[in-house]
C-alpha positions as a printed Julia matrix, in Angstrom:
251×3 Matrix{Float64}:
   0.0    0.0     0.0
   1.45   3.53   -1.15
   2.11   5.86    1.68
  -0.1    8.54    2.0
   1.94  12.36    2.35
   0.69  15.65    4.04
   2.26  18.58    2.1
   1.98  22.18    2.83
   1.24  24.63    0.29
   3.14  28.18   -0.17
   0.67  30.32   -2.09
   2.49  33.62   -2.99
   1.82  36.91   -4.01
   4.33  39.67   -4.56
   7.2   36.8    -2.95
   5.39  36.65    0.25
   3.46  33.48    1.46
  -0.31  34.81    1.77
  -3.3   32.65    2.58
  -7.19  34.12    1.91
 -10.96  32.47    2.87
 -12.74  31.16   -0.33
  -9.33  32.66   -2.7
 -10.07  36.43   -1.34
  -8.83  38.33    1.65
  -5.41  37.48    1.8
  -3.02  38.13    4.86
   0.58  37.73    5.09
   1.95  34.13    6.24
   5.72  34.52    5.98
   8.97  33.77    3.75
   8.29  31.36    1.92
  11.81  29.83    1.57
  11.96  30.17    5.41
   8.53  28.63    5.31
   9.83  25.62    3.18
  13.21  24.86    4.77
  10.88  24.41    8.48
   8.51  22.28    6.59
  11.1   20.24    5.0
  12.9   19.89    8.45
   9.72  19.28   10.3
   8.95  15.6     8.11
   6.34  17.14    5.29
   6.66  14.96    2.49
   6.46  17.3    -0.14
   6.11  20.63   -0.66
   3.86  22.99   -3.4
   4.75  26.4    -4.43
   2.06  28.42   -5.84
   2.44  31.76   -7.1
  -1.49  32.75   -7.12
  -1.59  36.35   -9.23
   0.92  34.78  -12.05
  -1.96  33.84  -14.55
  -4.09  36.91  -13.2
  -0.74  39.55  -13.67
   0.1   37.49  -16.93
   2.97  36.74  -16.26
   5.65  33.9   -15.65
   6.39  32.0   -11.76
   9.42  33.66   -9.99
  12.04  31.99  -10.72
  14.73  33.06   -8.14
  12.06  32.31   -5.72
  11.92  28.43   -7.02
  15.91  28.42   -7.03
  16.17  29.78   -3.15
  13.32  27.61   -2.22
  14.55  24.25   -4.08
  18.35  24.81   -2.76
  17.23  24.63    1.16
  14.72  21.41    0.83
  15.63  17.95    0.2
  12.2   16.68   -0.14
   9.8   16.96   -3.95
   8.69  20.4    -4.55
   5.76  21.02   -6.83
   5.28  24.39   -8.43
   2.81  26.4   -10.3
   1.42  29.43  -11.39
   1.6   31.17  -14.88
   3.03  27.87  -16.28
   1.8   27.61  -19.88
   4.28  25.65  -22.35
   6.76  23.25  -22.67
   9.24  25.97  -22.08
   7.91  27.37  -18.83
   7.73  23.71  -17.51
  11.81  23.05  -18.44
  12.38  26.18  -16.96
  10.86  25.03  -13.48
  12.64  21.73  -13.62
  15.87  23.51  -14.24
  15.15  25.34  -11.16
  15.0   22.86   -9.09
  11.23  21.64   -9.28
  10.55  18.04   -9.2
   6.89  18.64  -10.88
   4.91  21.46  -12.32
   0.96  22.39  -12.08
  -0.9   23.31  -14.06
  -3.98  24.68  -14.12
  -5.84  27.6   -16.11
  -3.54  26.92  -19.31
  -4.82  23.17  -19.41
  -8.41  23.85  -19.14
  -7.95  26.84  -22.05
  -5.54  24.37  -23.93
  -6.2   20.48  -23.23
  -3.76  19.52  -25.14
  -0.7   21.08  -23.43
  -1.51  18.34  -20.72
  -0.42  15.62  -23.61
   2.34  17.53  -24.78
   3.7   18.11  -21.03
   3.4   14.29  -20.43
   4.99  13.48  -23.66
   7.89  15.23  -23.04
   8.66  15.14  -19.68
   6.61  12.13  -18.07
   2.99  11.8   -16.24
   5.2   11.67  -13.13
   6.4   15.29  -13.69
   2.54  16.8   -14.2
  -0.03  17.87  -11.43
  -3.02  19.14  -12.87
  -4.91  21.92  -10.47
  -8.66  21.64  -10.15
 -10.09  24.59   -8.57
 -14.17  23.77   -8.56
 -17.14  25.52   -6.74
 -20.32  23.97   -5.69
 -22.94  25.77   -7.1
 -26.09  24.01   -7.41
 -26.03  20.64   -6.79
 -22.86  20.52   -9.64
 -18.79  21.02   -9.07
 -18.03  23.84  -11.37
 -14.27  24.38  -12.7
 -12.59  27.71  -12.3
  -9.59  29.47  -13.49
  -7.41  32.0   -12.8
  -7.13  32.02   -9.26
 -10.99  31.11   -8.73
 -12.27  33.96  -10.41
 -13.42  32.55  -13.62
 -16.26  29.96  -13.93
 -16.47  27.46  -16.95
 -18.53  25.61  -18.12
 -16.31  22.71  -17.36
 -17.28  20.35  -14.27
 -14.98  18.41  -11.74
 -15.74  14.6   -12.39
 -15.78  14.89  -16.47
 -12.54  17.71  -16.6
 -10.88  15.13  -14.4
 -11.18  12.12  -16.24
  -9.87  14.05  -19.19
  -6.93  15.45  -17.01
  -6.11  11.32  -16.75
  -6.79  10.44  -20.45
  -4.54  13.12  -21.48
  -1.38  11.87  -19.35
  -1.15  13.61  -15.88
  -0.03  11.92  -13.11
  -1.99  13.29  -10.4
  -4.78  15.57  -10.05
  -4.57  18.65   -6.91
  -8.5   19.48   -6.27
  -9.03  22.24   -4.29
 -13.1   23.29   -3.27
 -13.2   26.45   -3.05
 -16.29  26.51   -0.91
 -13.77  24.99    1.76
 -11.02  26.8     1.29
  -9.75  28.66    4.28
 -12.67  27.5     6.35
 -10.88  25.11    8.7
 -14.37  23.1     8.54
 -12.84  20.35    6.72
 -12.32  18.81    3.03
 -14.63  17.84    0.56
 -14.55  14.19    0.96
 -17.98  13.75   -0.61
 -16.42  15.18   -3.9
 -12.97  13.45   -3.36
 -14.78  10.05   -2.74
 -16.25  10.59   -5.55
 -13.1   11.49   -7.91
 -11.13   8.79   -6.33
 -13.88   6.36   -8.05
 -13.65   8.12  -11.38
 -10.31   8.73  -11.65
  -6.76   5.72  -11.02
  -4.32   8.27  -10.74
  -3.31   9.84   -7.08
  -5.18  12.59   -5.76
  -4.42  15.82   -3.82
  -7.12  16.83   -1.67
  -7.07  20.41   -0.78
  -8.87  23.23    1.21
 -10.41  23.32    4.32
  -8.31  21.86    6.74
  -8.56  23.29   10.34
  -8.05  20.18   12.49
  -6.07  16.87   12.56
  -9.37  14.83   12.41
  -9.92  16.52    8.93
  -7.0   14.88    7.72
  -8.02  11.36    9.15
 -11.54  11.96    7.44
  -9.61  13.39    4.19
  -7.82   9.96    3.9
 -10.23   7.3     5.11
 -13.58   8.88    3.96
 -12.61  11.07    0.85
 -10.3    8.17   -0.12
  -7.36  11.38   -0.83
  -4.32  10.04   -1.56
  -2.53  13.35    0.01
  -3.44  16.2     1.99
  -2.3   19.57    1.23
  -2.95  22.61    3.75
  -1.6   26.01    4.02
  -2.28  27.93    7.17
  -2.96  25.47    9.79
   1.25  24.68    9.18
   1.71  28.75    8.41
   0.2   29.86   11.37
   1.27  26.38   14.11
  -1.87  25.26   14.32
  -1.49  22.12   13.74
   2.47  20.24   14.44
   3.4   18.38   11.26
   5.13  15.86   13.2
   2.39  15.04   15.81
  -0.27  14.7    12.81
   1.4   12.2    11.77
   1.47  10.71   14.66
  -1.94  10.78   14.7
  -2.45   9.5    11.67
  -0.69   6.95   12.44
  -3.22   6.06   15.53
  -5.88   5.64   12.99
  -4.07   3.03   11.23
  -3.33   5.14    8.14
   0.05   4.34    5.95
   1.97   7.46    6.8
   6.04   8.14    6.53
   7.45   9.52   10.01
């Protein structure tokens, strides 16, 4: 049985780590290479770097920010934001990235998911699923949250598989920054309709939402931001934890 992994998640804006409610009302959370170095040191097993207003400002991730960040961590670092070609993806991985998400450029462009696979390996590709609940249906959006499509969760994901990524990071934006928990209705579900690993993300505000995350919502990881950010919860004694509940988790 595959391990499952907690990683923390660096959103930044203007090279600061931020963290909102429901993608608005950001406040500052810290350095984010100081951030990553403490996570890396404290046992996460991987980390994400997202730089949130790339796709919004137009423009490319920071890439001195993914060198300083990859040079203190020895554990896989994910990062996205603004990535949109082949290019922009062998950039990251020259940087130092282990894999790149993507997100708004796959849903405008399907096939840059096959030609990112094709070239660099499903193991190399996240795909980023940021989806809304709005009427009984899981509704995509891009561009930090702030664009509805007429895309929907289950059907976008399955493509996101047929098309070569190796692991999908779905993020509800109705939980986002609530601390009331994950989506494990919606990650049950995806876990059914999708074989490749799954990234469940937003809403975590206690270590039991992490146990439900994995053994109800079926998640094969659990990413949260400020409950590390702001020591809420100890990396090292949610494992532990997890652990009690008899869940497959590296110490």
């Amino acid at each position: 049985m595959l391990t499952k992994r907690i990683i923390p998640c660096l959103d930044i804006k203007d090279g600061r780590t931020v963290k909102g409610v429901n993608f608005k009302g950001l406040k500052d959370a810290g350095n984010p290479v100081e951030l990553a170095k403490r996570y890396a040191d404290l046992g996460a097993d991987e980390l994400v770097f997202l730089d949130i207003s790339a796709t919004l400002e137009n423009r490319k991730t920071m890439h001195d920010m993914v060198l300083k960040v990859a040079e203190q961590i020895n554990i896989p670092f994910t990062v996205g934001g603004g990535i949109s070609s082949v290019k922009d993806v062998s950039d990251m991985l020259l940087c130092g990235a282990d894999k790149v998400s993507v997100n708004s450029s796959a849903v405008r462009r399907p096939q840059l998911i096959n030609e990112l696979s094709d070239k660099f390996g499903s193991q190399s590709i996240v795909v980023a699923i940021d989806a809304k609940r709005i009427d009984n249906e899981w509704i995509v959006h891009l561009s930090g949250g702030t664009k509805p499509t007429q895309r929907t969760l289950f059907e976008w994901a399955e493509d996101v598989e047929a098309r070569g990524a190796g692991e999908i990071l779905f993020t509800s934006m109705n939980n986002d920054g609530t601390k009331s928990g994950f989506a494990n209705d919606a990650l049950s579900k995806l876990s059914q309709r999708v074989n490749i690993p799954i990234i469940a993300s937003g809403g975590a505000g206690a270590i039991q939402h992490f146990v439900d995350a994995f053994q109800k919502g079926n998640a094969d990881a659990a990413l949260a931001a400020s409950v590390f950010h702001f020591e809420d919860i100890d990396i090292i004694q949610l494992k532990k934890q997890l652990r009690q509940h008899h869940i497959n988790i590296r110490l």
